[in-house]
C-alpha positions as a Markdown table, in Angstrom:
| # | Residue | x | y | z |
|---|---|---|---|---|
| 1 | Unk | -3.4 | -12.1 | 34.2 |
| 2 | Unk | -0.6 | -11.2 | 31.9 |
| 3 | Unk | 2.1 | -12.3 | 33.6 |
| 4 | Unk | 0.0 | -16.1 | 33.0 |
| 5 | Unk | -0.5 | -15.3 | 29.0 |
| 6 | Unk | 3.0 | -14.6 | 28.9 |
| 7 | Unk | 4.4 | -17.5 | 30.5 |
| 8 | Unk | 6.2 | -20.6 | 28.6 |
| 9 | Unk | 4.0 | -23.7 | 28.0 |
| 10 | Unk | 3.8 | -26.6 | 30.8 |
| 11 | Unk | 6.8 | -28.3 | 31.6 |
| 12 | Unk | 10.3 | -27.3 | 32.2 |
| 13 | Unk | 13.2 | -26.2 | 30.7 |
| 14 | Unk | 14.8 | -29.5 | 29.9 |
| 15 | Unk | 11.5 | -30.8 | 28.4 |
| 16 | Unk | 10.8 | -27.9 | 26.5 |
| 17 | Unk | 14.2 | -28.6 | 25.1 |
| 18 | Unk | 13.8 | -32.0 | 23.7 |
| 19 | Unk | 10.0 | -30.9 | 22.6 |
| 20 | Unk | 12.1 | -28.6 | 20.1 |
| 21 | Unk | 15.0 | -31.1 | 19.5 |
| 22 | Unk | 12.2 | -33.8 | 18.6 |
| 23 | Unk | 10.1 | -31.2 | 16.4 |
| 24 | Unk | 13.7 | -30.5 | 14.4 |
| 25 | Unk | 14.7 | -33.9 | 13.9 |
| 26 | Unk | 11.1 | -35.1 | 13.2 |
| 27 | Unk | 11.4 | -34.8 | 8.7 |
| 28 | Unk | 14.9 | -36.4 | 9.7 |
| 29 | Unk | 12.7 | -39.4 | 10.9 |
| 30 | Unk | 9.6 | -39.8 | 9.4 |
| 31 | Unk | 9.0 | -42.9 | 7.6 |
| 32 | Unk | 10.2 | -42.9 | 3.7 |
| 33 | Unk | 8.0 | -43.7 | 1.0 |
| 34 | Unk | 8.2 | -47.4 | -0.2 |
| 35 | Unk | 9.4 | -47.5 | -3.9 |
| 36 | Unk | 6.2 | -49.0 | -6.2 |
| 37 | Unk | 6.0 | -51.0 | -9.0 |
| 38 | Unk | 5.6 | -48.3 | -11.3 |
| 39 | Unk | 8.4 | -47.1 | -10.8 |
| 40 | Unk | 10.2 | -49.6 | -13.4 |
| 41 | Unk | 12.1 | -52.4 | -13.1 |
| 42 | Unk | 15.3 | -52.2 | -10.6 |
| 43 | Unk | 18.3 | -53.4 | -11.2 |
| 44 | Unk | 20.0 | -56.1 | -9.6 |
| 45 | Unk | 23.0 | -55.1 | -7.2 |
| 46 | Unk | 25.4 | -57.0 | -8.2 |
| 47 | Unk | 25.2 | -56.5 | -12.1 |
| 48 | Unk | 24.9 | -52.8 | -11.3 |
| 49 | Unk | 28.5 | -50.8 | -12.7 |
| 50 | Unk | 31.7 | -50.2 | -10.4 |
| 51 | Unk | 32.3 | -46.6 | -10.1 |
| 52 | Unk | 35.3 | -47.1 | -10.1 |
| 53 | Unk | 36.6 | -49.8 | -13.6 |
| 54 | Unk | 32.6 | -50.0 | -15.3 |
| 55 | Unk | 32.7 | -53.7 | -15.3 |
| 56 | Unk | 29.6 | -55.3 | -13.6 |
| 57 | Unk | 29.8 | -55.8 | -9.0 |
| 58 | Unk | 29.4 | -59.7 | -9.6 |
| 59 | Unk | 33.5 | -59.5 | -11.3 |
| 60 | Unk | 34.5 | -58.5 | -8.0 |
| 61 | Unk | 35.9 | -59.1 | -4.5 |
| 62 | Unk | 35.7 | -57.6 | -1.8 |
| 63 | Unk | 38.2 | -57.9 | 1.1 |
| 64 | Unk | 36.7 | -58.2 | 4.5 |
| 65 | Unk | 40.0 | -59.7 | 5.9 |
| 66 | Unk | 40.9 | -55.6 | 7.7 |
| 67 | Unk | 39.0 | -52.7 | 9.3 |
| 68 | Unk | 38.3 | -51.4 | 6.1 |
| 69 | Unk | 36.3 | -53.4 | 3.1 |
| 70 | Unk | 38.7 | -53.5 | -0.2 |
| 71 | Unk | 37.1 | -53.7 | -3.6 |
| 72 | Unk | 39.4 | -55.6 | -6.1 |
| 73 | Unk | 38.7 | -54.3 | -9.4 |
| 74 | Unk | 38.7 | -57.3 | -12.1 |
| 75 | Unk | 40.7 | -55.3 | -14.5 |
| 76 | Unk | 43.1 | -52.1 | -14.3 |
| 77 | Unk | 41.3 | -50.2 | -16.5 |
| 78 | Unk | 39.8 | -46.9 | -14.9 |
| 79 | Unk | 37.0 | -44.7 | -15.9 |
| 80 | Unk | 37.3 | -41.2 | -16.7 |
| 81 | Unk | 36.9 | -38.5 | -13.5 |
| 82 | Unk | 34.7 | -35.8 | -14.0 |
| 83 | Unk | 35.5 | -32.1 | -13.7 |
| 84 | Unk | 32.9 | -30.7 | -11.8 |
| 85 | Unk | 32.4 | -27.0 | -11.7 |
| 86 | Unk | 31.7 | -25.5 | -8.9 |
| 87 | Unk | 32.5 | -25.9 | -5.2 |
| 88 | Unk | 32.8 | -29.0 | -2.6 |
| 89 | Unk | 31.7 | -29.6 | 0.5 |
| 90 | Unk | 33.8 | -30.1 | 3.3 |
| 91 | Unk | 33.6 | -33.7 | 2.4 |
| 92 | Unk | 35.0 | -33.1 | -1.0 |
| 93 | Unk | 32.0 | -34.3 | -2.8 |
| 94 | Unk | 30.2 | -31.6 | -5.1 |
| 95 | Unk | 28.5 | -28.9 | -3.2 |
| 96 | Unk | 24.5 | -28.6 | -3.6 |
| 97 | Unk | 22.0 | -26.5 | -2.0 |
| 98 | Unk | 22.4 | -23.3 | -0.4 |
| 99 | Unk | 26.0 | -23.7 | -1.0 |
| 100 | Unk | 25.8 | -24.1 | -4.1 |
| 101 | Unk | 23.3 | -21.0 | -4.9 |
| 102 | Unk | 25.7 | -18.7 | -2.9 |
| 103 | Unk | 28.8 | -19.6 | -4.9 |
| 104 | Unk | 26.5 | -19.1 | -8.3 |
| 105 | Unk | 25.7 | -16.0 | -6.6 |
| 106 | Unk | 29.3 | -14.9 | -5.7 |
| 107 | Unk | 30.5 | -16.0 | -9.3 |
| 108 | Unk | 27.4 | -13.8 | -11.1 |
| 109 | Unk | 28.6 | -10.7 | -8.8 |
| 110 | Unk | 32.4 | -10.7 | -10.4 |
Protein backbone atom coordinates (compact mmCIF):
# COMPACT_ATOMS: atom_id res chain seq x y z
CA UNK A 1 0.00 0.00 0.00
CA UNK A 2 2.95 2.31 0.32
CA UNK A 3 5.10 1.09 -1.95
CA UNK A 4 1.77 2.19 -4.57
CA UNK A 5 1.55 5.87 -2.82
CA UNK A 6 5.03 6.19 -3.39
CA UNK A 7 5.41 5.26 -6.87
CA UNK A 8 5.98 7.78 -9.93
CA UNK A 9 2.88 8.82 -11.88
CA UNK A 10 1.69 6.57 -15.09
CA UNK A 11 3.87 6.35 -17.77
CA UNK A 12 7.49 5.79 -18.17
CA UNK A 13 10.59 7.30 -17.88
CA UNK A 14 10.93 8.88 -21.23
CA UNK A 15 7.40 10.26 -21.03
CA UNK A 16 7.72 11.55 -17.73
CA UNK A 17 10.63 13.33 -19.32
CA UNK A 18 9.06 15.27 -21.96
CA UNK A 19 5.88 15.91 -19.48
CA UNK A 20 8.63 18.06 -17.52
CA UNK A 21 10.47 19.31 -20.74
CA UNK A 22 6.96 20.54 -22.11
CA UNK A 23 5.83 22.02 -18.49
CA UNK A 24 9.44 24.11 -18.72
CA UNK A 25 9.22 25.33 -22.10
CA UNK A 26 5.37 26.00 -21.75
CA UNK A 27 5.75 30.30 -20.69
CA UNK A 28 8.49 29.98 -23.59
CA UNK A 29 5.41 29.15 -25.85
CA UNK A 30 2.35 30.49 -24.81
CA UNK A 31 0.66 32.70 -27.08
CA UNK A 32 1.77 36.70 -26.75
CA UNK A 33 -0.63 39.29 -26.18
CA UNK A 34 -1.66 41.20 -29.40
CA UNK A 35 -0.65 44.91 -29.10
CA UNK A 36 -4.20 47.18 -28.94
CA UNK A 37 -5.09 50.32 -30.18
CA UNK A 38 -4.57 52.03 -27.07
CA UNK A 39 -1.49 51.49 -27.01
CA UNK A 40 -0.67 54.69 -29.37
CA UNK A 41 0.16 55.02 -32.71
CA UNK A 42 3.22 52.79 -34.13
CA UNK A 43 5.56 53.83 -36.13
CA UNK A 44 6.27 52.94 -39.53
CA UNK A 45 9.39 50.65 -40.11
CA UNK A 46 11.02 52.11 -42.44
CA UNK A 47 11.02 55.86 -41.12
CA UNK A 48 11.95 54.34 -37.79
CA UNK A 49 16.07 55.60 -36.95
CA UNK A 50 19.27 53.52 -37.87
CA UNK A 51 21.11 52.57 -34.87
CA UNK A 52 23.70 52.88 -36.38
CA UNK A 53 23.99 56.90 -38.53
CA UNK A 54 20.16 58.35 -37.07
CA UNK A 55 18.94 59.00 -40.47
CA UNK A 56 15.52 57.41 -41.26
CA UNK A 57 15.58 52.99 -42.66
CA UNK A 58 13.82 54.31 -46.02
CA UNK A 59 17.74 56.22 -46.87
CA UNK A 60 18.98 52.96 -46.94
CA UNK A 61 20.14 49.71 -48.67
CA UNK A 62 20.51 46.74 -47.81
CA UNK A 63 22.76 44.20 -49.49
CA UNK A 64 21.26 40.74 -49.96
CA UNK A 65 23.83 39.91 -52.71
CA UNK A 66 26.16 37.50 -49.63
CA UNK A 67 25.42 35.28 -46.65
CA UNK A 68 25.12 38.10 -44.57
CA UNK A 69 22.53 41.26 -45.08
CA UNK A 70 24.76 44.61 -45.36
CA UNK A 71 23.14 47.88 -44.30
CA UNK A 72 24.62 50.93 -46.37
CA UNK A 73 24.47 53.85 -44.21
CA UNK A 74 23.34 57.01 -46.44
CA UNK A 75 25.91 59.15 -44.77
CA UNK A 76 29.25 58.52 -42.72
CA UNK A 77 28.22 60.21 -39.88
CA UNK A 78 27.98 57.87 -36.73
CA UNK A 79 26.14 58.25 -33.59
CA UNK A 80 27.65 58.45 -30.27
CA UNK A 81 28.17 54.76 -28.32
CA UNK A 82 27.07 54.60 -24.93
CA UNK A 83 29.07 53.64 -21.91
CA UNK A 84 27.20 51.30 -20.13
CA UNK A 85 28.05 50.53 -16.54
CA UNK A 86 27.87 47.41 -15.48
CA UNK A 87 28.56 43.95 -16.89
CA UNK A 88 27.77 41.94 -20.39
CA UNK A 89 26.55 39.00 -21.17
CA UNK A 90 28.33 36.47 -22.94
CA UNK A 91 26.94 38.05 -25.97
CA UNK A 92 28.36 41.38 -25.24
CA UNK A 93 25.13 43.07 -24.97
CA UNK A 94 24.36 44.73 -21.33
CA UNK A 95 23.73 42.21 -18.67
CA UNK A 96 20.17 42.26 -16.96
CA UNK A 97 18.48 40.05 -14.53
CA UNK A 98 20.06 37.94 -12.06
CA UNK A 99 23.28 38.87 -13.54
CA UNK A 100 22.90 41.96 -13.19
CA UNK A 101 21.60 42.00 -9.33
CA UNK A 102 24.67 39.75 -8.40
CA UNK A 103 27.27 42.18 -9.88
CA UNK A 104 25.21 45.24 -8.00
CA UNK A 105 25.63 42.89 -5.20
CA UNK A 106 29.34 42.06 -5.58
CA UNK A 107 30.12 45.96 -6.26
CA UNK A 108 27.95 47.07 -2.82
CA UNK A 109 30.12 44.34 -0.89
CA UNK A 110 33.69 46.12 -1.84
Amino acid sequence: MAREEASPPQGNTFTRFFDRVDRALQPVFEERRAPSDDDGPTQPTDQKPCPICGHPMFEHLIDHSTPNAVLICPTDERLPEREVEGPYNELGMPASGRRAERFEERREAR
